[in-house]
GUMI-577366 format. One record per residue: residue in one letter; x, y, z of N, C-alpha, C in turn. Coordinates in steps of 0.1 Angstrom, whole numbers, plus 2048, in hexadecimal, padded with zeros to 3 digits. Atoms other than C-alpha are relative to their C-alpha. Layout:
BEGIN
resn / n_X / n_Y / n_Z / ca_X / ca_Y / ca_Z / c_X / c_Y / c_Z
A / X / Y / Z / X / Y / Z / X / Y / Z
...
***
This chain:
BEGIN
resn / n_X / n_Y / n_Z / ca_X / ca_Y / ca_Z / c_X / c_Y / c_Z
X / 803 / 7F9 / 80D / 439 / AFC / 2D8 / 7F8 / 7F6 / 7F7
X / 805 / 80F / 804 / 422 / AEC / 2C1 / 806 / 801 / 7F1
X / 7FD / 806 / 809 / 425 / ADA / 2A3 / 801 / 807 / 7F3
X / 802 / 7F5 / 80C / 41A / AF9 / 28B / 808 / 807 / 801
X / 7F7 / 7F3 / 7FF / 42E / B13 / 29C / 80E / 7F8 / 7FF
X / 7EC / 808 / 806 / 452 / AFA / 295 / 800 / 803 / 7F5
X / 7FE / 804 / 811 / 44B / AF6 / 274 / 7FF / 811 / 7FB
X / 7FA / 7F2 / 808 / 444 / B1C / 26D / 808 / 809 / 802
X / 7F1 / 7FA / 7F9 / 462 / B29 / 282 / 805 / 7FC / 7F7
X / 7F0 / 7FC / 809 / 47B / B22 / 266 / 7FB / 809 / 7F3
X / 803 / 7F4 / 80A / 464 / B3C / 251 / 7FE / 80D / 804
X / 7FF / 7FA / 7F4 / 463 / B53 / 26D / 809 / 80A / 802
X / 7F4 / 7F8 / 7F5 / 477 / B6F / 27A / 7F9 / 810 / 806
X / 806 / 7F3 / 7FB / 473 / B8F / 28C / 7FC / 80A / 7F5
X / 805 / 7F9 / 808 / 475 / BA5 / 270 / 7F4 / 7FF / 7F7
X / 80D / 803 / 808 / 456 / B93 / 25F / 7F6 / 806 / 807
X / 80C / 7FE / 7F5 / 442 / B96 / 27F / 7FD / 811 / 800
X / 803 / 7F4 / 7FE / 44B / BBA / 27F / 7F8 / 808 / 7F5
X / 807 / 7F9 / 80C / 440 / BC1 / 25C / 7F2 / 7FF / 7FD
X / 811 / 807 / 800 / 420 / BAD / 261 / 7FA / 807 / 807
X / 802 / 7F7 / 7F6 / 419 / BC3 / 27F / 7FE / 80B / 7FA
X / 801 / 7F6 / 802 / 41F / BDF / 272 / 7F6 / 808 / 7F3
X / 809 / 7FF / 808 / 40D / BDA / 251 / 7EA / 7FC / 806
X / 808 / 804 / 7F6 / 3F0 / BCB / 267 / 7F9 / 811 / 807
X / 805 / 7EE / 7F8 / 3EE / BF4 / 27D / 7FE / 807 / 7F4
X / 802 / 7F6 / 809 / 3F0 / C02 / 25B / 7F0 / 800 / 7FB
X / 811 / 805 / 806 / 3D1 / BEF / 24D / 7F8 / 807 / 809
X / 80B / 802 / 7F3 / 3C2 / BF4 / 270 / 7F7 / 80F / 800
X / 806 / 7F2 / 7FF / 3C4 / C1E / 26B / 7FC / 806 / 7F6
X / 806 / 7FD / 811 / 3BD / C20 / 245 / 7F0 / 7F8 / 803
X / 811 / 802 / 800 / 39B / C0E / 250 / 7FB / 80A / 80C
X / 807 / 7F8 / 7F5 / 392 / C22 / 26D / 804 / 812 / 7FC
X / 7FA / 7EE / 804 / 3A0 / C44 / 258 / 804 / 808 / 809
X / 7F7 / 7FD / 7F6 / 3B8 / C4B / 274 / 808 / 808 / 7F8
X / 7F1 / 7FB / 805 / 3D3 / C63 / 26D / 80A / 801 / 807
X / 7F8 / 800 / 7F2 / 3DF / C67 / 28D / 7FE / 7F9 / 809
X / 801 / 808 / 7F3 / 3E3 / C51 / 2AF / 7F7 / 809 / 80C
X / 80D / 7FA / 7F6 / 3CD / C70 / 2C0 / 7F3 / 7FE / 7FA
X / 80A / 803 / 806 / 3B3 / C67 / 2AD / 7F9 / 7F1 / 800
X / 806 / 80C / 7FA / 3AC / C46 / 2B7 / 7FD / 7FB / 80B
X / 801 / 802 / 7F0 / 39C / C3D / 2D4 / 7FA / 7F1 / 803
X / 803 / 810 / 7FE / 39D / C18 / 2E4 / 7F7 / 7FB / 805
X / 80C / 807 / 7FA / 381 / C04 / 2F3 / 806 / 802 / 813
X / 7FA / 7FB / 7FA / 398 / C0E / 313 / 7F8 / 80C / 806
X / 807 / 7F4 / 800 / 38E / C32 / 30E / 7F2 / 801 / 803
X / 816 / 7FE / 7FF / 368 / C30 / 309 / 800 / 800 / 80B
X / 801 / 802 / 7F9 / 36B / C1A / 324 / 7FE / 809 / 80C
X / 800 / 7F8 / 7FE / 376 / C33 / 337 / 7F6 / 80C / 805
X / 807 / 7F0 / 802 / 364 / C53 / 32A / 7F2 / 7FB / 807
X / 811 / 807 / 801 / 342 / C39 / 32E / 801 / 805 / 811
X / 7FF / 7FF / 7EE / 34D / C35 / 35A / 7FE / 80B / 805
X / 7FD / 7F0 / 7F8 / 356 / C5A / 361 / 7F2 / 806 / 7FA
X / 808 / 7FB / 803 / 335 / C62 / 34E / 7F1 / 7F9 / 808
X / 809 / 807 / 7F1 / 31F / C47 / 363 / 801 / 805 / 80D
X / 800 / 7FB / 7F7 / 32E / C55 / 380 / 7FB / 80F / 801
X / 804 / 7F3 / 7FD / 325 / C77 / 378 / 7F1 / 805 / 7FF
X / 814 / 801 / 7F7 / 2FF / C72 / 377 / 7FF / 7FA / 807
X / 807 / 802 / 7F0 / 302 / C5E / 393 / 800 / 809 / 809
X / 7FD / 7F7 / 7F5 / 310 / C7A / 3A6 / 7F4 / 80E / 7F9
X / 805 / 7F2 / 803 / 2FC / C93 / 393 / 7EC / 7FC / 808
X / 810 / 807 / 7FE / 2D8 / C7B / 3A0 / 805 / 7FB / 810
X / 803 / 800 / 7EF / 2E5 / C78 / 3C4 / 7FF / 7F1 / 801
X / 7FC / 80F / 802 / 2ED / C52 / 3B8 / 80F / 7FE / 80A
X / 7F6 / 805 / 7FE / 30B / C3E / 3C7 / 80C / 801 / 7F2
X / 7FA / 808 / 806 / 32D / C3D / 3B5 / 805 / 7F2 / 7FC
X / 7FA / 810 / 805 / 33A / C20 / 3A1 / 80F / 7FF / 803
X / 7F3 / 7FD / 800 / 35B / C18 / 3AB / 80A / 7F9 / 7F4
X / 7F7 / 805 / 80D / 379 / C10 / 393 / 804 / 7EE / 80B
X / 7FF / 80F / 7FE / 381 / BED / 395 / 811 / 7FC / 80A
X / 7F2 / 7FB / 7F4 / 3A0 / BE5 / 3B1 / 809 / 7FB / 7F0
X / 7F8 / 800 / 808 / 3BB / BE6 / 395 / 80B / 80F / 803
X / 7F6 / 7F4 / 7FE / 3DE / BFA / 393 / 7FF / 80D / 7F4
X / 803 / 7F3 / 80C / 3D4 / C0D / 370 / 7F4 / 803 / 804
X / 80B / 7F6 / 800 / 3B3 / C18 / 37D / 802 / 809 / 80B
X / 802 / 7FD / 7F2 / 3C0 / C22 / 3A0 / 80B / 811 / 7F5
X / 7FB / 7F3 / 804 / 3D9 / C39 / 385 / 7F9 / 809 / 7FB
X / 806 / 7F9 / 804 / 3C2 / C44 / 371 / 7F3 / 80A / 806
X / 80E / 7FB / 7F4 / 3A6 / C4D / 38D / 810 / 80D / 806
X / 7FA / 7F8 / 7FB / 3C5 / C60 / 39C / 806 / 80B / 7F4
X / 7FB / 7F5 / 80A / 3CE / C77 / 37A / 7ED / 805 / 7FA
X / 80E / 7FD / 803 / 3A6 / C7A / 375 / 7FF / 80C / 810
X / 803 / 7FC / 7F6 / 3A8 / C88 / 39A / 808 / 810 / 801
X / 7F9 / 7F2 / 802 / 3C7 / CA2 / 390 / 7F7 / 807 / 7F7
X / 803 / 7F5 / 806 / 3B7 / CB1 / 376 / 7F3 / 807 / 800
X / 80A / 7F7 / 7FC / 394 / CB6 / 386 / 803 / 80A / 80A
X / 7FE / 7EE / 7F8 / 3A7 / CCE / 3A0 / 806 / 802 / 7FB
X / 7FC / 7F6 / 805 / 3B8 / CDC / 38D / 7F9 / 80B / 7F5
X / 809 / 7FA / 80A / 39C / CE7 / 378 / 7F7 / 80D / 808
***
């Protein structure tokens, strides 16, 4: 631990951290005029929206797809992107 974080552990406790946090997400949605948590979308999402939209003019231009990257959240999300195109 270093030498800053000793010294301000005896000013410290959970409940600070929580109120700092929480004051901290409040600031975060009064600047981005959020009202709601569906209404915000992460650098995640775009991410996202951006891939399945490159992939769809590649496939619409007789291009190659791009594949998702070997990871366990893309292999879920590639498999709930895959439910709901048949079921459409």
């Amino acid at each position: 631990m270093s030498q800053r974080r000793k010294e301000a552990s005896d000013y410290v406790d959970t409940q600070l951290i929580k109120s700092a946090w929480l004051a901290s997400k409040d600031n975060f949605s009064k600047s981005l005029g959020l009202t709601c948590r569906n209404e915000y979308h992460s650098y995640q999402t775009w991410w996202f929206r951006r891939f399945h939209l490159t992939n769809y003019i590649n496939g619409m231009r007789g291009e190659t797809f791009n594949m998702h990257p070997p990871n366990e959240e893309f292999t879920k999300h590639r498999a709930e992107l895959a439910g709901i195109l048949i079921s459409e």
